[in-house]
BALUM-147287 format. One line per 10 residues: number of its first residue (from 1); their letters; for each residue x, y, z of N, C-alpha, C. Coordinates in steps of 0.02 Angstrom, whole numbers, plus 50000, padded with zeros to 5 digits. Layout:
BEGIN
NUM	a	X/Y/Z/X/Y/Z/X/Y/Z ~ ...
This chain:
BEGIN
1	xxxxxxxxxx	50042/49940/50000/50000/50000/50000/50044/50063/50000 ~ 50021/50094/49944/50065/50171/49964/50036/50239/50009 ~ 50079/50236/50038/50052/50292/50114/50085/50367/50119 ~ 50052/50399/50114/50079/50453/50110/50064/50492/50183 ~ 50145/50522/50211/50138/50551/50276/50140/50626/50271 ~ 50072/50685/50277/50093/50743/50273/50102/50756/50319 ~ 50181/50817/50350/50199/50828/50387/50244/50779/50424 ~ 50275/50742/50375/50343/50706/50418/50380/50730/50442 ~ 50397/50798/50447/50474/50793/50478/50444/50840/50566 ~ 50371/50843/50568/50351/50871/50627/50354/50815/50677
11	xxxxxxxxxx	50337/50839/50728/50327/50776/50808/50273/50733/50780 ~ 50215/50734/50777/50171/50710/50757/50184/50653/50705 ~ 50210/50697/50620/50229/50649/50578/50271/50608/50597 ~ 50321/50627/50635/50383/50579/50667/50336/50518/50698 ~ 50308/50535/50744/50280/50496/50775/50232/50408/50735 ~ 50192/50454/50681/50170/50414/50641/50202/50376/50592 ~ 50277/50401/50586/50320/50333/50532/50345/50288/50605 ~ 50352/50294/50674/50362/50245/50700/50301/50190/50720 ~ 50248/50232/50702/50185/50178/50729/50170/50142/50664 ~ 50195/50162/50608/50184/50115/50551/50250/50053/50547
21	xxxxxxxxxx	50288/50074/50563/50327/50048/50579/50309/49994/50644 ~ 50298/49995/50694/50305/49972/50754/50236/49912/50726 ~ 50183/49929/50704/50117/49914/50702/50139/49854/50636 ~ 50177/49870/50595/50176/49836/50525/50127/49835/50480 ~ 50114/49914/50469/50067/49918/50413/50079/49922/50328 ~ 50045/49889/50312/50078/49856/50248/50088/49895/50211 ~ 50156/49944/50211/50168/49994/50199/50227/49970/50122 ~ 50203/49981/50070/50242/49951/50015/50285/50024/49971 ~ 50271/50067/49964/50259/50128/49984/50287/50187/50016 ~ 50343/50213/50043/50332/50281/50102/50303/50350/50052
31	xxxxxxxxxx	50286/50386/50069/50300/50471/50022/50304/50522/50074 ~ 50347/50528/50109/50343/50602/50135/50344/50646/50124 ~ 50284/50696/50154/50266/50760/50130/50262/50790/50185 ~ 50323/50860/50145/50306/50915/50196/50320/50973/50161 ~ 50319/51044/50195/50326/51120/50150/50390/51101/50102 ~ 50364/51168/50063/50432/51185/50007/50500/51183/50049 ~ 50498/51202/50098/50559/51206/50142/50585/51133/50164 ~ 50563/51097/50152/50584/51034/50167/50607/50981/50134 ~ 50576/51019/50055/50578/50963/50005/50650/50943/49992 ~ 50665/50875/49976/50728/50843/49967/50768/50826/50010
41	xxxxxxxxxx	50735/50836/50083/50746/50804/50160/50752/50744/50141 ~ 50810/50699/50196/50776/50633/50176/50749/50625/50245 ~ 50720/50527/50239/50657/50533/50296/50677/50453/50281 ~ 50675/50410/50362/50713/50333/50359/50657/50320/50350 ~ 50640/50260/50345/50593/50215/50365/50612/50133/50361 ~ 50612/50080/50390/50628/50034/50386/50676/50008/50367 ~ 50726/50045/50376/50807/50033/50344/50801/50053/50263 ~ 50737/50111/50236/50753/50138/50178/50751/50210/50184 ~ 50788/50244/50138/50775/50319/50135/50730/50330/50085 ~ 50683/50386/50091/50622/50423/50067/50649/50497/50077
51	xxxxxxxxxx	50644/50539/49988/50636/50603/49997/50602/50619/50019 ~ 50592/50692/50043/50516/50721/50064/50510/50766/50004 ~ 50435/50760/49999/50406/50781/49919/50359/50849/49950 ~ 50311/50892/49903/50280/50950/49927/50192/50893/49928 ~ 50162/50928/49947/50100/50919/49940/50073/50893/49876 ~ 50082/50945/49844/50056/50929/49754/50094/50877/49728 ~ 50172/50863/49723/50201/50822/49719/50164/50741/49741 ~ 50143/50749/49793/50113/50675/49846/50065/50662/49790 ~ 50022/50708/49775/49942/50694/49744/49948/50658/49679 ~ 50019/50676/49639/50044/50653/49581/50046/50591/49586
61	xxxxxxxxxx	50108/50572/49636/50098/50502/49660/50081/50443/49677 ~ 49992/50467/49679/49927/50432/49696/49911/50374/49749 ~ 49955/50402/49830/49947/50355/49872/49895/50307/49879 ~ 49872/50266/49917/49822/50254/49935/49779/50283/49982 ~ 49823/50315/50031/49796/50355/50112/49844/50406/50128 ~ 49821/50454/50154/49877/50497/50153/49844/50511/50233 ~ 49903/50520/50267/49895/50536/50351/49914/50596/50373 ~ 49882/50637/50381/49899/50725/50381/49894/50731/50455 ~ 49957/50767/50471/49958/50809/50533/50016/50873/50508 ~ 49992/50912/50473/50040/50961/50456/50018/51050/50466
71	xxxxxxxxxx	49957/51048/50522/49886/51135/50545/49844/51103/50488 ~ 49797/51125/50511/49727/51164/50507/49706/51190/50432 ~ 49788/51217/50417/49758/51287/50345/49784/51218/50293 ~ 49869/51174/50315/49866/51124/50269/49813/51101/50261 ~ 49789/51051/50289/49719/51024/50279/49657/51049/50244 ~ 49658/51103/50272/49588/51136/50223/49612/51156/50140 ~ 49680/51163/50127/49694/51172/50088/49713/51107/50028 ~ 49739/51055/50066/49764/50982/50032/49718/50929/50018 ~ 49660/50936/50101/49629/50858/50101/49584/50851/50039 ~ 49556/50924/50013/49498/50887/49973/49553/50878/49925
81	xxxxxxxxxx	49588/50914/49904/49646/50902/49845/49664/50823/49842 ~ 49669/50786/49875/49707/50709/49909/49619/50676/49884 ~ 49592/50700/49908/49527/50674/49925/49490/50650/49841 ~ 49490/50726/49804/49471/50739/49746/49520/50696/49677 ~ 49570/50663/49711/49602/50616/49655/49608/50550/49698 ~ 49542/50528/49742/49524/50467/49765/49582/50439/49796 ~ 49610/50481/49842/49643/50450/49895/49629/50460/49956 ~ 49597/50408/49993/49563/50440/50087/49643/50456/50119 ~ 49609/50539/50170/49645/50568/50205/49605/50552/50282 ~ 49672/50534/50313/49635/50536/50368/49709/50599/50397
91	xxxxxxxxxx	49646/50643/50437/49678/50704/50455/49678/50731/50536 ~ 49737/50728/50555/49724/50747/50632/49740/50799/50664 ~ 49725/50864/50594/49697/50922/50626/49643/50970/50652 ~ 49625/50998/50669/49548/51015/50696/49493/51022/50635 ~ 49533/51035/50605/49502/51062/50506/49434/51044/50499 ~ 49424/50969/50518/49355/50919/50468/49331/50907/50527 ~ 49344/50906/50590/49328/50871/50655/49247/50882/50672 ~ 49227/50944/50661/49168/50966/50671/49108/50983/50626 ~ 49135/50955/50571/49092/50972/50489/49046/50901/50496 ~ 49004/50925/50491/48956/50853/50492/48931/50810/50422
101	xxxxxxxxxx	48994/50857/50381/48979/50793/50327/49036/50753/50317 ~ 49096/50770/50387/49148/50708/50408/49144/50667/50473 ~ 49190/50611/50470/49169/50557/50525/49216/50566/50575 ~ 49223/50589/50641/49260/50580/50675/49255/50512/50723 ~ 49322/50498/50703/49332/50417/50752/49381/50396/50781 ~ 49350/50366/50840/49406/50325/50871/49408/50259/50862 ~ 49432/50209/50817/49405/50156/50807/49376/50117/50862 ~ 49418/50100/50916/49382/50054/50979/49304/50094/51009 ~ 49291/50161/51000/49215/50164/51017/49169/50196/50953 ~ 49187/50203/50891/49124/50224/50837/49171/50216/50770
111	xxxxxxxxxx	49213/50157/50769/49233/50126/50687/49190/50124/50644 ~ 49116/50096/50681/49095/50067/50622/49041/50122/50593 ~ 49065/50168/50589/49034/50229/50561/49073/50234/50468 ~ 49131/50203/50507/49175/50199/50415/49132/50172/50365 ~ 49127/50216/50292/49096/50188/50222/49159/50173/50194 ~ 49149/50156/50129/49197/50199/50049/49167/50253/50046 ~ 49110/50306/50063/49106/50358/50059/49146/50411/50078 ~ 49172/50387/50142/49223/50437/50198/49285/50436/50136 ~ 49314/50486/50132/49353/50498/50085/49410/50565/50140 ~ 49384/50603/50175/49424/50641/50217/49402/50603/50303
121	xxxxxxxxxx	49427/50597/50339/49403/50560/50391/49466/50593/50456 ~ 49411/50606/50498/49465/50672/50554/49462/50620/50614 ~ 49518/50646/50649/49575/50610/50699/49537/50665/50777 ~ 49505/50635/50812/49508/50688/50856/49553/50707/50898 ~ 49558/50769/50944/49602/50804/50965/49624/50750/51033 ~ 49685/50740/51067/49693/50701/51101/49690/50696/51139 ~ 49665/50738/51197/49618/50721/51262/49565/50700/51257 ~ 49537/50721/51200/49467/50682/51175/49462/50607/51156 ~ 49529/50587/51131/49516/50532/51103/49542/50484/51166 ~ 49594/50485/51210/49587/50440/51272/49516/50441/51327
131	xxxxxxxxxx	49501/50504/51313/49415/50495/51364/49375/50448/51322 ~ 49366/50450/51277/49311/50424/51240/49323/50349/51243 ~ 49382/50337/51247/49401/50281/51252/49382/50238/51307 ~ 49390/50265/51377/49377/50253/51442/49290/50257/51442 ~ 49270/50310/51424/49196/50321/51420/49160/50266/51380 ~ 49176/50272/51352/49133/50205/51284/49086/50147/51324 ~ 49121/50101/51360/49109/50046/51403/49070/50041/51452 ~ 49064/50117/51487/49034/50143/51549/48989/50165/51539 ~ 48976/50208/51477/48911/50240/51422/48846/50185/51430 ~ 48902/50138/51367/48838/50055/51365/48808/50027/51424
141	xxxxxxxxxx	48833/50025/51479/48818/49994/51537/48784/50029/51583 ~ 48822/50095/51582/48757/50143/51653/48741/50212/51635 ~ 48753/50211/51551/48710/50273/51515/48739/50343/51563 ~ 48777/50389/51514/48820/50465/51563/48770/50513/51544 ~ 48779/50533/51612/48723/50599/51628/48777/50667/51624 ~ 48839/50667/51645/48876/50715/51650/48944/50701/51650 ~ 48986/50733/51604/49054/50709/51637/49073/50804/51664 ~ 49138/50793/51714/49158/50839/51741/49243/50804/51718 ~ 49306/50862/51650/49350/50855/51634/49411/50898/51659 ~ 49451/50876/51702/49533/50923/51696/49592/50893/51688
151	xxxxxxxxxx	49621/50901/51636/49661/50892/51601/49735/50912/51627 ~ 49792/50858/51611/49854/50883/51655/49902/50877/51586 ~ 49919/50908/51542/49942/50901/51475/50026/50905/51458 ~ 50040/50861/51435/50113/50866/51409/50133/50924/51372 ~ 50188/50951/51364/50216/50996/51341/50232/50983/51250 ~ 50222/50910/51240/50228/50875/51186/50170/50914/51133 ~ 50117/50913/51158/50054/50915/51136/50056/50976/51109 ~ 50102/51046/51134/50113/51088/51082/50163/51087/51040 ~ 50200/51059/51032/50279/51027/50997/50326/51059/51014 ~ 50390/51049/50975/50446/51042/50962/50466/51107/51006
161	xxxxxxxxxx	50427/51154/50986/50446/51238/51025/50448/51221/51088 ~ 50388/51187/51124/50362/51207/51192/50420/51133/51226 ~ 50444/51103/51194/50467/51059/51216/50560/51069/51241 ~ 50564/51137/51166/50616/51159/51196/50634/51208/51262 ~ 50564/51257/51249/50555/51292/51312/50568/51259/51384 ~ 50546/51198/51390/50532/51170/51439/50648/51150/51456 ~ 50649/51125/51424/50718/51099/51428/50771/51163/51431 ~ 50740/51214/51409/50789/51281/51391/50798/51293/51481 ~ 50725/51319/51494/50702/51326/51565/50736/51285/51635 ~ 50728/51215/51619/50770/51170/51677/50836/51168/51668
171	xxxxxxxxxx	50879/51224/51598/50955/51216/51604/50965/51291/51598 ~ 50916/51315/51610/50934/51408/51652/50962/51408/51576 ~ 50943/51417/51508/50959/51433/51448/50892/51489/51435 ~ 50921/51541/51392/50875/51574/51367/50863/51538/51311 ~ 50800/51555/51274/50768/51534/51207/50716/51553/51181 ~ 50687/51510/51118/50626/51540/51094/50560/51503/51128 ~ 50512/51544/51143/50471/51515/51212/50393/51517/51148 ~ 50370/51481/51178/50296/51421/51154/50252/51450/51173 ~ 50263/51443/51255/50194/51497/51301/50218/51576/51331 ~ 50144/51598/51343/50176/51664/51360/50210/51658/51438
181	xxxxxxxxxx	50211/51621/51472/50237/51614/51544/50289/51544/51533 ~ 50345/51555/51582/50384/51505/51610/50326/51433/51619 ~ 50362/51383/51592/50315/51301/51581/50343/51293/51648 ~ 50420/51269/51647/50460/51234/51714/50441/51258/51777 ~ 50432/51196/51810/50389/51224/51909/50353/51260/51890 ~ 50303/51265/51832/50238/51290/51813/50188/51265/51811 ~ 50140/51303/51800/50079/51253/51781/50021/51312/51746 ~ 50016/51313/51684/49968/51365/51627/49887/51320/51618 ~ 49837/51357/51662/49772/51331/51630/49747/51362/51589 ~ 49776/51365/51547/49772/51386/51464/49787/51352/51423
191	xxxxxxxxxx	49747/51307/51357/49799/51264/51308/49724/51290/51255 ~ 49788/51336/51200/49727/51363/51131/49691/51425/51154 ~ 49637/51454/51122/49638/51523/51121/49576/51526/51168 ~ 49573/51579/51183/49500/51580/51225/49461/51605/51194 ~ 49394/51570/51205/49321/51581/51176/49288/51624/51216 ~ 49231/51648/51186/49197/51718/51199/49149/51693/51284 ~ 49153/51638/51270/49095/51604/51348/49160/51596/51415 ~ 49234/51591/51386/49291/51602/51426/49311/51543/51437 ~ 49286/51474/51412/49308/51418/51382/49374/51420/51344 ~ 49405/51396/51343/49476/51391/51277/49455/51343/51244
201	xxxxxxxxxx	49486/51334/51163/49465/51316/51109/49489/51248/51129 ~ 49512/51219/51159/49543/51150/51203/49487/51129/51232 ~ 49450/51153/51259/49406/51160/51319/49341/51126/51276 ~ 49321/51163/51221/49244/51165/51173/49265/51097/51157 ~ 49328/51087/51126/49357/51035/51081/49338/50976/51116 ~ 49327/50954/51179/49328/50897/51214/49248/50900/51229 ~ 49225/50972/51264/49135/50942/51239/49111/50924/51172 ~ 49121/50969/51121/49067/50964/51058/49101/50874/51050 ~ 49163/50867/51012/49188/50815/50986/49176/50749/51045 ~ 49153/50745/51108/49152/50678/51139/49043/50677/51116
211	xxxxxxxxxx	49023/50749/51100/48945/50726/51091/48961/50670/51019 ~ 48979/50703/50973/48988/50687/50918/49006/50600/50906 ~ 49081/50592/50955/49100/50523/50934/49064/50478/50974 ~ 49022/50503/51028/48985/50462/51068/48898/50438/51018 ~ 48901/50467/50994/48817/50495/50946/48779/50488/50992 ~ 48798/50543/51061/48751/50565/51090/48755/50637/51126 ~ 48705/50673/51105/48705/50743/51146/48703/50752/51200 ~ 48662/50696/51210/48627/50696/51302/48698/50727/51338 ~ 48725/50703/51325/48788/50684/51362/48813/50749/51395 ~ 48819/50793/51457/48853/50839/51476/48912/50844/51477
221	xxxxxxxxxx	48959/50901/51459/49024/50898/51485/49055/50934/51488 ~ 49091/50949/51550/49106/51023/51548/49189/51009/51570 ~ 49257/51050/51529/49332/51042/51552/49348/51085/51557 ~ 49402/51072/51582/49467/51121/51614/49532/51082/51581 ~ 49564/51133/51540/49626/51104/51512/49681/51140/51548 ~ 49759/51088/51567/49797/51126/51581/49862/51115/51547 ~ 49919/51176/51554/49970/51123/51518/50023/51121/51567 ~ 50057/51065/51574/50092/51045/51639/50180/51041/51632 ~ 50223/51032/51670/50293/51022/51616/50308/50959/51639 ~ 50288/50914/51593/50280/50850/51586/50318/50810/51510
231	xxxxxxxxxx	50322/50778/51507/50336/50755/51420/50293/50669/51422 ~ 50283/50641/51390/50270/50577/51394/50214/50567/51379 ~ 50159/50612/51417/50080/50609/51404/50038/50648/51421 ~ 49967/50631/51418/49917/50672/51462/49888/50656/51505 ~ 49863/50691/51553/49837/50654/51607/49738/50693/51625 ~ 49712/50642/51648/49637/50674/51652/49610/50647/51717 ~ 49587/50686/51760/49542/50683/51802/49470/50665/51780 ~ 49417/50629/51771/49355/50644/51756/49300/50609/51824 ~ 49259/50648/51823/49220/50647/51863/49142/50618/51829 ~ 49140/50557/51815/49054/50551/51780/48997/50540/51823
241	xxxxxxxxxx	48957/50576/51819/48877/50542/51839/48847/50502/51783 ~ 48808/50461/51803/48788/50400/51749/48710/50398/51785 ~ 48655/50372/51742/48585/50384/51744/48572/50332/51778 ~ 48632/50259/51805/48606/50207/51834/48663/50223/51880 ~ 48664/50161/51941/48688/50143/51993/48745/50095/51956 ~ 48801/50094/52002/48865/50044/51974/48869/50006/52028 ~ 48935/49944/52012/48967/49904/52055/49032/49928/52047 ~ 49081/49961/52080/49158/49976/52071/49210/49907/52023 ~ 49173/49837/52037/49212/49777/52025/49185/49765/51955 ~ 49112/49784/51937/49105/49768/51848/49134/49843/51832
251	xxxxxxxxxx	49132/49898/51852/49177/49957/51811/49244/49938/51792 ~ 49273/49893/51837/49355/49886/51814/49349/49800/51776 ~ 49278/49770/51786/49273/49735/51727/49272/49764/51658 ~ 49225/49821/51672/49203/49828/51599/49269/49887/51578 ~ 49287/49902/51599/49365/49937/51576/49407/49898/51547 ~ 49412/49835/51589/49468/49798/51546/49459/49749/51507 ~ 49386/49747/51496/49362/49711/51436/49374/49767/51365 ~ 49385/49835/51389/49353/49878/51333/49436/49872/51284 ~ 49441/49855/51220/49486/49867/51186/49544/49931/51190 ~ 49595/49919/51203/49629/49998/51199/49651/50009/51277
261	xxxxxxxxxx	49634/49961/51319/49613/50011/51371/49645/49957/51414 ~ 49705/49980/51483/49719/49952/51545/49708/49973/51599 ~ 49677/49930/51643/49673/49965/51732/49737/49956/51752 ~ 49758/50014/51786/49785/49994/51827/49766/50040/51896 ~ 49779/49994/51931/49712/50017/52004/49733/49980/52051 ~ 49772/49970/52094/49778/49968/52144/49824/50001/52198 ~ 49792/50033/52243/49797/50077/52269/49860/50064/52342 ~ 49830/49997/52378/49880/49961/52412/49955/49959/52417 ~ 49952/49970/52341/50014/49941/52325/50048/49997/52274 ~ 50032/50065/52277/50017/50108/52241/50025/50131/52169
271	xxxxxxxxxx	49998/50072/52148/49980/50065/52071/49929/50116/52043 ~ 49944/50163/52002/49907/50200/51964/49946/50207/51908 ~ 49898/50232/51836/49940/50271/51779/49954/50334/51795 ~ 50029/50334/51748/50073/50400/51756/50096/50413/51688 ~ 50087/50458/51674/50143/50487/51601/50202/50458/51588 ~ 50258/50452/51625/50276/50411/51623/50288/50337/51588 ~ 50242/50327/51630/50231/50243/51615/50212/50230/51555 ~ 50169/50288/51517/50108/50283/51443/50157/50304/51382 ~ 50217/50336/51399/50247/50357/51354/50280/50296/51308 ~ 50253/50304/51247/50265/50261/51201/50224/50183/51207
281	xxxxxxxxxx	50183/50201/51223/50150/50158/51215/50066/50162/51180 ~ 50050/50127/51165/49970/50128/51109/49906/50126/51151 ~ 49905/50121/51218/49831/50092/51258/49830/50168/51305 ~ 49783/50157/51325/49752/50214/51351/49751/50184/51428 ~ 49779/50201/51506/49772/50184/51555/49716/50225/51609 ~ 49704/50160/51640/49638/50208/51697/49672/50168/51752 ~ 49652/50215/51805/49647/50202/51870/49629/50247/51927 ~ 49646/50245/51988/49601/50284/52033/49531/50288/52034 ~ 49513/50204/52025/49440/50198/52017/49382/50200/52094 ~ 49358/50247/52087/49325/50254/52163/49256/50296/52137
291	xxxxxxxxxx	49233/50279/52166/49147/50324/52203/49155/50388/52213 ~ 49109/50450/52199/49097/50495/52203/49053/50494/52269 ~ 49080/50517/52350/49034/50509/52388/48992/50553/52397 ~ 48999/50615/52366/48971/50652/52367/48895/50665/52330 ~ 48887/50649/52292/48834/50608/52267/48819/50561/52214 ~ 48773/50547/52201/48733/50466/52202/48753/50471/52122 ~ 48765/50395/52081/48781/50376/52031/48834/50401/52005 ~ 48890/50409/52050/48939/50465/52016/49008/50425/52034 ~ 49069/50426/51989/49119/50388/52001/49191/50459/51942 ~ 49223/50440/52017/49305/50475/51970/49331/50417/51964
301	xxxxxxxxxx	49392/50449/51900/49431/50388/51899/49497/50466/51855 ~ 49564/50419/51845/49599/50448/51791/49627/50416/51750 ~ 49633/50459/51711/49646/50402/51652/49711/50471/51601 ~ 49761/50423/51584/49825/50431/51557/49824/50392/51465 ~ 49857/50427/51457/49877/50389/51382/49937/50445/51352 ~ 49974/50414/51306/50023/50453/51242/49995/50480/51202 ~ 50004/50560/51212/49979/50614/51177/50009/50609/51097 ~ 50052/50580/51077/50067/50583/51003/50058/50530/50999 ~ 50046/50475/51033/50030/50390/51001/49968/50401/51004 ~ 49921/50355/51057/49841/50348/51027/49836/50407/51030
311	xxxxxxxxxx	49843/50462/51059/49811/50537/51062/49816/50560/51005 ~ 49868/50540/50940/49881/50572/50883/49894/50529/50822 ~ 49950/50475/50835/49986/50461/50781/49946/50374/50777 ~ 49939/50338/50837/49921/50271/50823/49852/50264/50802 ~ 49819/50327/50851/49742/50318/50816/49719/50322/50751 ~ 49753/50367/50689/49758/50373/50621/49800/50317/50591 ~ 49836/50290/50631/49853/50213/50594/49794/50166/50610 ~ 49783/50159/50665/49712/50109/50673/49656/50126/50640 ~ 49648/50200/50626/49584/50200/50556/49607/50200/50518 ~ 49669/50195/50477/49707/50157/50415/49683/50079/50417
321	xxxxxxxxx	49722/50060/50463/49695/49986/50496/49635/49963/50468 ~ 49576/49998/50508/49518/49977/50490/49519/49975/50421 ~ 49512/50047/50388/49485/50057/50325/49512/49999/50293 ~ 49554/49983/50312/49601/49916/50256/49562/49841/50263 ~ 49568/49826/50347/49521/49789/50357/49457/49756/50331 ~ 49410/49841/50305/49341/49820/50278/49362/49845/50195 ~ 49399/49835/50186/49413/49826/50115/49388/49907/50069 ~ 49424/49936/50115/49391/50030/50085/49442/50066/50078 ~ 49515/50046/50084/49568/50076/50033/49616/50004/50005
């Protein structure tokens, strides 16, 4: 299969030639794509070298799938281009996420929303896509009345800049800075721009897009994003009310039945997920599974995962995956 990566030489694209790699997707194929400024980069993959080509260049080419993480304006500008000479884009910038004549998915909770129709197909944003993950299982079983979201976010999640900031900062180096405040022994509840209700565009991103991939409105949800100086992953507090009564022992059944997804939970012995631990890895972790005593039908838990793996780069290989699977590229 020929695969085309826009935006290889970013964190993101990086990220996604190692999950094709790591995953063994039948990649016969590389094309890396990124700006004019890049072109004639080379780019490894599997013990081969790949130029990096421009955009228009890729379309010539006639991948089969092209995996875009390169902003917002690429995308609106490339996907139908990719799209319009019958090659599915799956895109994991905000671009298509909210257009309702595209599919946003996480394969383990709303795959089977995929046609051959989907021709542009959006990646959601990655706090969204480890909740949804955790949520899915708990949904089917005791139906969510509300979630309550705060977010503890890697420095990754804005790239390469904020990542140097962070490292500039813990070696007393000056540099070029990401956020408007010091990251290191920081902590910014700010991630994206702020909206007119005083929400940040981080913030909307995790209500509208969990109604959407859930296909349900009912669903309340209200976050708090922060960004932390962390590297490795993200981390989430969530707080759900659910319309039925639970057992704590089928919740961490039905968690670790759910695809994607590990408990780790025990407290005794003080087992929980950590950033850390998630970095580089594909599953999404929960733990701190307990009761809301405060009131009735209500349970926290947190839950961790890799902000450029499933949060970004593995989830757009697993809807490659699929699509290949049901025989639709």
């Amino acid at each position: 299969m020929k695969v085309a990566v826009v935006g290889a030489t970013g964190l993101v694209g990086t990220e996604m030639l190692t999950v094709l790699a790591a995953r063994n997707f039948p990649v016969t194929e590389l094309i890396p794509v990124a700006s004019e400024r890049s072109k004639g980069k080379e780019i490894e993959f599997k013990g081969k070298k790949y130029k990096v080509v421009t955009p228009s260049e890729a379309i010539a080419l006639k991948p089969d799938v092209a995996l875009f993480s390169a902003g917002g304006d690429t995308s609106k500008e490339f996907a139908p281009k990719f799209a319009e000479a019958g090659i599915t884009v799956i895109d994991n910038s905000s671009a298509w996420r909210m257009d309702p004549t595209k599919k946003l998915v996480v394969p383990e909770v709303n795959g089977d929303v995929l046609s051959a129709e989907d021709k542009i197909i959006a990646n959601p944003n990655c706090s969204t896509i480890q909740m949804v993950v955790a949520l899915k299982p708990l949904h089917d079983k005791y139906k969510i009345k509300r979630v309550v979201v705060s977010t503890y976010q890697s420095v990754t999640g804005t790239g390469v800049k904020a990542v140097n900031q962070l490292m500039d900062e813990r070696a007393g180096k000056d540099g070029e800075k990401a956020y408007p405040y010091q990251i290191d022994l920081n902590v910014i509840p700010h991630i994206d721009v702020f909206q007119e209700n005083g929400y940040t565009k981080e913030e909307m991103k995790m209500i509208l897009e969990t109604n959407k991939i859930m296909r349900d409105d009912s669903i309340k949800v209200t976050a708090t994003t922060v960004r932390i100086p962390v590297m490795g992953g993200h981390s989430e507090s969530l707080n759900i009310e659910f319309e039925n009564d639970f057992d704590l022992n089928d919740v961490r059944v039905a968690l670790a039945a759910q695809s994607g997804c590990i408990v780790v939970d025990d407290p005794a012995s003080l087992q929980y997920p950590m950033p850390k631990d998630a970095h580089g890895r594909d599953e999404v972790f929960v733990g701190r599974i307990r009761r809301d005593e405060s009131q009735p039908n209500t349970l926290n838990m947190w839950v961790v995962a890799d902000n450029l793996r499933k949060g970004a780069a593995t989830n757009a290989v697993q809807v490659a995956e699929l699509l290949a699977e049901k025989g639709l590229i």
